[in-house]
N, C-alpha and C positions, 0 to 999 in steps of 0.2 A: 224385462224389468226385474222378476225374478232372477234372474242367472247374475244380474250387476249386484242388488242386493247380496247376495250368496257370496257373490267371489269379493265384495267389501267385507263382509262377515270374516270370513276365510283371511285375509289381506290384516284387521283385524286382531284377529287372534296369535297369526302369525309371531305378530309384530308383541304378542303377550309373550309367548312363548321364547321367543329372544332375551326379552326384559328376564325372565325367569331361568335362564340359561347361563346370562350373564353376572344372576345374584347366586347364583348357586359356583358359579367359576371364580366371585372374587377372591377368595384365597389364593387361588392358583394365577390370577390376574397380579394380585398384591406382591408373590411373589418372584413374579415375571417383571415387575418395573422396579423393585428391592436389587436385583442384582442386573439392571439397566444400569440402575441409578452408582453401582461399584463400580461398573466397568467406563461409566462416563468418565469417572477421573483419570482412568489408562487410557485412552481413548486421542489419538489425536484431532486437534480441534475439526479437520476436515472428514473426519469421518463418523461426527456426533450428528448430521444426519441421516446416513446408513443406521447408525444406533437409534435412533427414532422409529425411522421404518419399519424397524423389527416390533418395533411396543404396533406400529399400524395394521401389521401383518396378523400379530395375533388376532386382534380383533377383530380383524375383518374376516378370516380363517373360518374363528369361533361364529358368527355371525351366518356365513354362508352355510356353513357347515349343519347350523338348527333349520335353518330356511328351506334347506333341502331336505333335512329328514323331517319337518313338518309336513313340505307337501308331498311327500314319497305315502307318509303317513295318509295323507287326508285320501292322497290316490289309492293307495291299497283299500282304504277302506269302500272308495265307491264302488272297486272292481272284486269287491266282495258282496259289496248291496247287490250289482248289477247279475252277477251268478246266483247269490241266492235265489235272486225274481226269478232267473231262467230255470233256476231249479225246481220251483215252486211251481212254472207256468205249465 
């Protein structure tokens, strides 16, 4: 019951830590669909969803991308609780 708690906690925060990822990258978002939004008019019409895809890709990218160094993060940190105890013991 603890361990489900913990890892909703974790699951949680995660999911903060994105929101935060993603408020901090809107500039770079903004200007990623700023020059979508140029090359839609060169673009022929069959290949305006390829041009979509690309605005999904980042996103998704940028997303996986915090997802994993959150939990690389939260992992490093247990396997450093987990040495210190051994160190301690």
């Amino acid at each position: 019951m603890m361990h489900d708690i913990l890892e909703q906690a974790l699951e949680r925060r995660t999911w903060e830590v994105v929101a935060l990822c993603e408020e901090k990258n809107d500039e770079t978002y903004k200007s990623l669909v700023a020059v979508l939004k140029k090359l839609r008019n060169h673009v022929p019409l069959e290949l305006i969803d390829e041009l979509n895809s690309i605005e999904d890709l980042f996103v998704q990218k940028n997303t996986d991308v915090v997802i994993m160094a959150h939990q690389m993060g939260i992992n490093d940190y247990r396997n450093f609780i987990n040495k210190f105890k051994n160190y301690c013991s």
